[in-house]
C-alpha positions in Angstrom: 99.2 45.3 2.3 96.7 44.2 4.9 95.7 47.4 6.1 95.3 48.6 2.5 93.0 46.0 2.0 91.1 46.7 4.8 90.8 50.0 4.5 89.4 49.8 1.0 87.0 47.1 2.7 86.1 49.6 4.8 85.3 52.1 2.2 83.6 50.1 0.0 81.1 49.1 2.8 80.1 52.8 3.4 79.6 53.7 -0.5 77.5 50.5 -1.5 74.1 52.3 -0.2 74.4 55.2 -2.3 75.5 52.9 -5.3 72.2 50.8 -4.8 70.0 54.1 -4.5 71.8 55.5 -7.8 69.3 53.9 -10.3 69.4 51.4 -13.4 71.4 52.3 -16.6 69.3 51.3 -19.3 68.5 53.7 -22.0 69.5 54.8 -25.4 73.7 53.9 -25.6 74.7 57.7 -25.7 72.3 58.7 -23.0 74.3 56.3 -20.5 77.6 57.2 -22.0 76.6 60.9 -21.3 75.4 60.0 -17.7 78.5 57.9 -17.4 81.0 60.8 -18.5 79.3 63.6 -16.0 78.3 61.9 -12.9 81.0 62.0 -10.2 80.4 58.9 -9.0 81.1 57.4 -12.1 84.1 59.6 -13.0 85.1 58.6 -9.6 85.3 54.4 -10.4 86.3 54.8 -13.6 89.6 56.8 -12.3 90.0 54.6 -10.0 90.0 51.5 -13.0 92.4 53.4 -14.6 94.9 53.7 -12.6 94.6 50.0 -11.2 94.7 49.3 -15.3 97.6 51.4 -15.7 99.5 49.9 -12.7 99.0 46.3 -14.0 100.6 47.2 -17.4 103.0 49.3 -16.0 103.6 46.2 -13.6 103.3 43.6 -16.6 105.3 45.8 -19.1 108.2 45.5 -16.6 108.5 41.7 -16.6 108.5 41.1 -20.4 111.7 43.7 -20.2 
């Protein structure tokens, strides 16, 4: 679990300069919903919510059982 952590430690470091040089968000809501929906970087996080989200329920779902 340890190395896990450290390894996404590790990853996180080396993607937070191109995340700072990415820009603001503001704009009309379906222009950012657009730009949220095509950029990979974006597609990329939000994947990786979704299967933390999914494993949480999954996880959570099991206990009420």
């Amino acid at each position: 679990m340890t190395k896990v952590i450290s390894i996404s430690t590790v990853l996180l470091g080396l993607s937070a300069s191109n995340a700072f040089a990415h820009g603001d968000h503001s704009g009309a809501v379906l222009q950012v919903l657009a730009h949220m929906l095509t950029e990979p970087d974006h597609l990329a996080m939000l994947s990786v919510g979704g299967v933390i989200a999914g494993i949480a329920i999954y996880r959570f779902s099991r206990r009420l059982v």
